[in-house]
N, C-alpha and C positions, 0 to 999 in steps of 0.2 A: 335701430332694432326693428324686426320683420317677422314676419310672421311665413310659416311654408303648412299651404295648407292644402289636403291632400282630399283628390278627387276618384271614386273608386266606375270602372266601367257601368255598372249601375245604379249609380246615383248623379245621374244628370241632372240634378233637378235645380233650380236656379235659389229653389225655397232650405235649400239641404243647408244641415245646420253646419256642417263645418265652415260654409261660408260666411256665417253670419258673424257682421263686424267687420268684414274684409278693409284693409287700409292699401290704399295708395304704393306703397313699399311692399305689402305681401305679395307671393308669388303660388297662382294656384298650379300645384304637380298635376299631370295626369299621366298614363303611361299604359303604351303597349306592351308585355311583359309573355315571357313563352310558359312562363309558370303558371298563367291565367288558361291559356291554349293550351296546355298540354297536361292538366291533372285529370282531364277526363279529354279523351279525342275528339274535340265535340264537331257537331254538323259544322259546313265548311259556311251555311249562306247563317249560324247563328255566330261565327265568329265575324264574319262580314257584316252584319249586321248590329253589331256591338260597336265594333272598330270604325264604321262610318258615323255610329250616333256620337261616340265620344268627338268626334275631328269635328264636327260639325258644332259641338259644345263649346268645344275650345275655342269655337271662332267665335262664338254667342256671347261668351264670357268675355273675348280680347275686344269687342263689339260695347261691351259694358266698361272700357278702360282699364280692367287687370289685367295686371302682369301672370301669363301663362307659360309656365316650363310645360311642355308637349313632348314627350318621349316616344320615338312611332318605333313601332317591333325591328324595323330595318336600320334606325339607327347607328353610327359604330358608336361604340362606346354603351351602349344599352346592356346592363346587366342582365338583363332578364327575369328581375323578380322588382317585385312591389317596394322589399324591405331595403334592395340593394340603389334601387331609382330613390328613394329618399334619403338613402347616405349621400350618392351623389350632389342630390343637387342641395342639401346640408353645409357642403365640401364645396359647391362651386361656389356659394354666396354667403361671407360670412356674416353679411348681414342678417341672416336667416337666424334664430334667435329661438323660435319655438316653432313646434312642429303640432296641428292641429287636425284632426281627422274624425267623418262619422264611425262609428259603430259599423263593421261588415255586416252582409246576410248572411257570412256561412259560419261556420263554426270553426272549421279550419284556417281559416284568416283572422276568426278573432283569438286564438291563441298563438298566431304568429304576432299582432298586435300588443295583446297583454304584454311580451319581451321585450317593447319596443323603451319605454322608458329606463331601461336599464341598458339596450343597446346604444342609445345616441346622446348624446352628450349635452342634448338642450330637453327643456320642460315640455311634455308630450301630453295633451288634452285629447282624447277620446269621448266624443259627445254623439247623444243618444240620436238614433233615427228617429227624427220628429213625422215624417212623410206617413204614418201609418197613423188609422184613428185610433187603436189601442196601443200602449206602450208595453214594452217588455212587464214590466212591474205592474201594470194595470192586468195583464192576463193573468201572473200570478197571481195575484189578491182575489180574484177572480176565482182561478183552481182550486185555493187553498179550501182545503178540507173537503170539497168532493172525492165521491164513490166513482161519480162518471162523470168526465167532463161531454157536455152535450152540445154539440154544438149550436143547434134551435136556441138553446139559454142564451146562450155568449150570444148569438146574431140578436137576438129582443135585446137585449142591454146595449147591443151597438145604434138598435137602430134609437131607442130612449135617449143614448146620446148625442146622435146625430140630428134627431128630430125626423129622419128621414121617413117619407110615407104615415107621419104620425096626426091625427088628429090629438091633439091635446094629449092625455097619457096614454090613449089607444090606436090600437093599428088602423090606418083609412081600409076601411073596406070590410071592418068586425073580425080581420084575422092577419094572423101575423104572415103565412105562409098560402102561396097556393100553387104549391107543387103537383099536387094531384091532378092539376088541368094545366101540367103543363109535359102530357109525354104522349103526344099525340104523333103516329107515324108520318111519314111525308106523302102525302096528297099526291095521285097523279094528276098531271095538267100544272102543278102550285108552279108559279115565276119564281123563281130565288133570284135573289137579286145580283146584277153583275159588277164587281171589286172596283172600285177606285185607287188602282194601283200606282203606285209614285215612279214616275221615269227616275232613274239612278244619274247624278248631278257628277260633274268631273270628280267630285272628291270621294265620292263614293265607288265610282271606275276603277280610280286608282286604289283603294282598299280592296273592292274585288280583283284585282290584277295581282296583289299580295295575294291576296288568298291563296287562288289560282295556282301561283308559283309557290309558296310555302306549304299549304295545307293540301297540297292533290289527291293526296292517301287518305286522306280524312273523309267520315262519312258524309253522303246525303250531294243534290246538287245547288251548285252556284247561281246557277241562272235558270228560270228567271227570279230575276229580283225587283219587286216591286214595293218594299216594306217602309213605312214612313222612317225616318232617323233623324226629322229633326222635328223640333215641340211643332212648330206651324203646321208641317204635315202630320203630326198625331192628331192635332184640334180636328185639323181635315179628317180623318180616318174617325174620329169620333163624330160629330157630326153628320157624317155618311151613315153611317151604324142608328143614330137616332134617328134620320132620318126617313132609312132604307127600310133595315130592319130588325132594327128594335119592335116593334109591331107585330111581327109574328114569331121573333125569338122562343115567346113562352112558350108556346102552343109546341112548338118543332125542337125545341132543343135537344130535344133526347132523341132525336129522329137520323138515321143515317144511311147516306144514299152513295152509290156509286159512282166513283171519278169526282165525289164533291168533298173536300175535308173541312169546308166554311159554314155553307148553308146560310143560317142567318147568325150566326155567332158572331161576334163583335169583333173577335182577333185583339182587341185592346191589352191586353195580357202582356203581350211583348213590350208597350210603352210604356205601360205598370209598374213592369219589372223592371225596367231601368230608370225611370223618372221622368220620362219625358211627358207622363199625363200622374196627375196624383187622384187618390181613387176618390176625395167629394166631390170634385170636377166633374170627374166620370159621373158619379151615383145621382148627382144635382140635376145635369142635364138629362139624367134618363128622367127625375123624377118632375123636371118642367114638363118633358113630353107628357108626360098623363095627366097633369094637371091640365094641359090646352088640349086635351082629346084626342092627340095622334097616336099613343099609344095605351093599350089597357092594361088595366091593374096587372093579369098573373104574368103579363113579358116583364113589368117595370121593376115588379118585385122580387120575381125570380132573376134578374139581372144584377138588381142591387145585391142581393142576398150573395150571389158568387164574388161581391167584392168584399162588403163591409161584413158579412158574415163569412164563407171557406175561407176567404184569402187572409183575413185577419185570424181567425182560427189555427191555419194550418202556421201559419208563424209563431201563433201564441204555442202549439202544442211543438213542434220543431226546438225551439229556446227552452222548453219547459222541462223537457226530457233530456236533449240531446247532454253529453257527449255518448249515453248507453242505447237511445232509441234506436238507433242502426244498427247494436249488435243483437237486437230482438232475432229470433227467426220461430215464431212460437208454434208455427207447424212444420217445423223440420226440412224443409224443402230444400231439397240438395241437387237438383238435376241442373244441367247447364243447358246456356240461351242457344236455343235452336240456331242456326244458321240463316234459318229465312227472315229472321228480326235483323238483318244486314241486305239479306239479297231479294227479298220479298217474294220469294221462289217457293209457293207453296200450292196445293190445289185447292187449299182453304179460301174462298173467294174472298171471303170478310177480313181475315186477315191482308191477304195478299194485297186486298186495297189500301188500307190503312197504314201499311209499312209503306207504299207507293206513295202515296201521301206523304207520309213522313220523309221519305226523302226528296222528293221533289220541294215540299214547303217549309220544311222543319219547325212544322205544326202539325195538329189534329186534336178537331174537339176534344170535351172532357169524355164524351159517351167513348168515342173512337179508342180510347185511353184507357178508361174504366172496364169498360164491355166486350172489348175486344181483344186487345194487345194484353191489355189487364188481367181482363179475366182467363184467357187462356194460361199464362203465368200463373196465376192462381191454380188451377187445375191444373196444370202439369208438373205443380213441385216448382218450380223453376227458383233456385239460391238467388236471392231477397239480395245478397249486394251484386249477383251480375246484374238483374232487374234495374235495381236504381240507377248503377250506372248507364244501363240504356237509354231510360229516359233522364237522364240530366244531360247526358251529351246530346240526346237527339235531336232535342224540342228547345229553339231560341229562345222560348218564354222562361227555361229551365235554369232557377237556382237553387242549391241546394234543401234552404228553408221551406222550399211552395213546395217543390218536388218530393221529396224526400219524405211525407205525411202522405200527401195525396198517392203516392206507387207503395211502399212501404205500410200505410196504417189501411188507405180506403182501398188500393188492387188487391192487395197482398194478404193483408190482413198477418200481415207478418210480426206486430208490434201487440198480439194477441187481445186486442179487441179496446184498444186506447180509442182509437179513430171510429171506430165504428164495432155497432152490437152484433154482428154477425158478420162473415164473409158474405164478397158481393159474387157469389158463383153463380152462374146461369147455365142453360144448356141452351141446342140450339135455337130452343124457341123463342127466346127474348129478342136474340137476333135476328131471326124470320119475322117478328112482329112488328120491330123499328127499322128495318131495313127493304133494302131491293137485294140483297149478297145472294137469297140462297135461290132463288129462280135460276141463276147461271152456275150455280155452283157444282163443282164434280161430285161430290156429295148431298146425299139426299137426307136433309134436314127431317122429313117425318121416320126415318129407319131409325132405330136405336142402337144396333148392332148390325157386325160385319163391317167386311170392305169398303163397303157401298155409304154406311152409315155417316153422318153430320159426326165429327171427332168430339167435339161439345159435346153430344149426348151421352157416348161413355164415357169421356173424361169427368163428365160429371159427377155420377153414381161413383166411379173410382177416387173421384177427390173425397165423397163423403165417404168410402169405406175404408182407406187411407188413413184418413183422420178421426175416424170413429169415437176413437176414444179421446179426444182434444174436442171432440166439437159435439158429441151426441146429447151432452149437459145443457148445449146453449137450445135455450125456450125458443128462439125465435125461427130455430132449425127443424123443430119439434115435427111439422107435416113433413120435412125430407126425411126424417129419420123412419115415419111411420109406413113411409111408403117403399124404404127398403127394407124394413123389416117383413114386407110383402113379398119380396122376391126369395126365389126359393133358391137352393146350394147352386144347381145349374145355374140359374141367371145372373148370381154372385160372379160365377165362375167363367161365363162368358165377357161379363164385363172387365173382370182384369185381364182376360187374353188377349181383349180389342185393346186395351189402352200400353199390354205391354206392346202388342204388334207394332202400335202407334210410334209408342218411343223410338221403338229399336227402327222402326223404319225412316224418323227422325236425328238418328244417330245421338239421342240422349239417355239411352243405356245402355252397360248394364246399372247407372246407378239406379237405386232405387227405396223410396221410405219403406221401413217396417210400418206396419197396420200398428196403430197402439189402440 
């Protein structure tokens, strides 16, 4: 009797509980599947980049003495889904007995799962993702009976848990957060530091050679590929990070420069996401650098904060809501995804970059995400599930559970105010403040209207007069409101002709919200 226990593309991680116990006889599944590739189109270097960490796991594991069934997407005989590679190899060995697997991150897998004990014909265990410092059930008991879930709260009780940055029962430093000093624009002359990129090993060639040939059509490019994909090269990639820059992370984070999608951000995210780095690992070693003085307090803390605090967050609220939080759309937004979110074919400099980005890296900061790509979505209406779908296919770090809160509650603001106490809308001047975009930009960031004008600027006053009546109540909107209550019928009336011009010369109307 054996055991057949099942390994999912993002959960590489050696600590992952379906492993645990593993005997001699067990056979651990892993599997390329087209059903993984093809529910969203995703970028062609984050399906290469999946597909070489898992090939590389599989040797890590066969390297440990397990018995590994490996199913590669080219296989013959590969069904092509998750549920169909476990009948089979059910079927090839009957000494396979029970069938053993973690918990999915999406939602859509775990109701393909739920079926699964009534589909197969042996005792089917389903055991929790241990790899996260809150559990499902700890986030609940958590929520349970709040008005607002906050996220500050959740992060202090993460960090009480962890001990992380804590003197005794208080934060080191007299405060829990030091966001405030950390959104400082990039310095001319500052050195950003240059990537430690990973040469691609024969096994990873041949995954990108798959690609290549399978995925052509698919968004974003293949090369260059330099991403870690296996744990030793993540250590390296972290390492680098605390090393390099960690150090001035805090200060620049929010900072966004031209031709750069990295700066001093960590990029860790993508090894997060699959398992190849687990986040006290991560949070530990940022938190030794400030203890031996090579990095200070607002980078160490603001770095922890975006793992054990948003990323544990945006999971606890993703399970907490989901299967309705996606059908949220609470400001009506019905216009469809521009064209240049594909070809990056815009005059909008800021934009224009940041989709560049994106497909060349399939990455881009949280600001790049939030503030840009984000918030234009935001202001221009743009339908909350073509949105999502963008960024889940775009971006390698992209699973449903991270994604799906962070574009959905914090761009969108489409889940009417779960994620956050107000929309994150800006005009162009947020982005002249943190950036270089608008000195070359074909638009001039100080005009407010006409041709000529930064499109941010009126799309903005048009998002607030749009939503008037959905958002004029929120207190924290209070100074926008009062300051359009300033402009008179005329300047009403110039700003929705600029933003219809905008659309229509966008090719995303005639839809269009009524004002409520």
């Amino acid at each position: 009797m054996a055991t057949l226990r099942l390994v999912l593309g993002d959960q590489l991680s050696e600590s992952l509980s379906a492993l645990e116990g593993t005997q001699p006889d067990d056979t651990v599944l892993m599997a390329e599947v087209a059903a993984e590739t093809g529910y969203v189109r995703h970028h062609k270097k984050k399906i290469a980049f999946i597909f070489a960490a898992m090939r590389h796991f599989a040797q890590r594991l066969e390297a440990r003495g397990l018995q590994v069934r490996y199913v590669r997407l080219d296989d013959p005989g590969n069904s092509q889904s998750l549920e169909g590679e476990v009948a089979r190899a059910l079927a090839a060995d009957p000494r396979l007995t029970r069938l053993v697997h973690t918990e999915p991150g999406e939602y859509r897998l775990m109701e393909i799962m739920k079926a699964w004990p009534e589909r197969f014909d042996v005792p089917v265990e389903m055991r929790p993702d241990t790899r996260f410092v809150a559990s499902r059930e700890r986030f609940a008991r958590w929520a349970d009976g709040k008005k607002r879930l906050t996220m500050e709260y959740f992060y202090r009780e993460m960090r009480r848990k962890t001990g992380l940055l804590m003197d005794g029962k208080e934060p080191i430093g007299g405060q829990w957060n030091f966001d405030a000093e950390n959104r400082k624009a990039l310095p001319a002359g500052v050195t950003i530091p240059q990537r430690d990129w990973i040469e691609p090993d024969t096994i990873t060639q041949e995954v990108m050679a798959l690609v290549a040939d399978r995925f052509a059509d698919h968004f974003g490019d293949l090369e260059p590929f330099g991403y870690a994909v296996t744990r030793e090269d993540a250590l390296r990639h972290l390492k680098w990070f605390i090393t390099h820059a960690l150090p001035d992370f805090g200060d620049y984070q929010d900072a966004l420069k031209a031709g750069d999608g990295f700066l001093f951000h960590s990029v860790l995210s993508l090894y997060l996401n699959v398992g190849l780095l687990e986040p006290l690992e991560v949070c530990e070693a940022a938190e030794a650098s400030y203890h031996e003085g090579d990095a200070p307090l607002n980078a160490v803390e603001g770095f922890i904060r975006q793992i054990i605090g948003w990323r544990e967050y945006v999971r606890g609220i993703y399970w907490h809501f989901m299967p309705d939080y996606l059908e949220r759309n609470a400001l009506n937004a019905t216009r469809p995804l521009p064209d240049f979110y594909w070809t990056g074919e815009t005059d909008m400099a800021c934009l224009a970059d940041v989709i560049t980005t994106t497909r060349k890296h399939a990455y881009a900061h949280h600001i790049q995400r939030l503030m840009v790509t984000g918030n234009f979505a935001l202001l221009a209406g743009i339908d909350p599930a073509e949105v999502n779908e963008w960024y889940l296919l775009v971006y390698a770090d992209a699973f449903e559970w991270v994604e799906a809160p962070n574009t959905h509650g914090m761009a969108l603001y489409a889940d009417g105010g779960i994620m956050a106490t107000k929309p994150y809308a800006a005009s162009g001047a947020y982005i002249n403040r943190m950036s270089d975009h608008c000195k070359d930009c074909r638009y001039s960031v100080s005009a407010k209207n006409g041709e000529k004008a930064c499109p941010f600027n009126y799309l903005y006053w048009n998002f607030m007069i749009e939503n008037e009546g959905r958002l004029r109540g929120n207190q924290r909107l209070g100074h926008a409101y009062r300051n359009l209550d300033r402009f008179d019928d005329a300047r009403r009336t110039e700003i929705l002709a600029d933003a219809q011009r905008f659309f229509e010369g966008i090719g995303i109307e005639p839809v269009r919200r009524k004002a409520s």
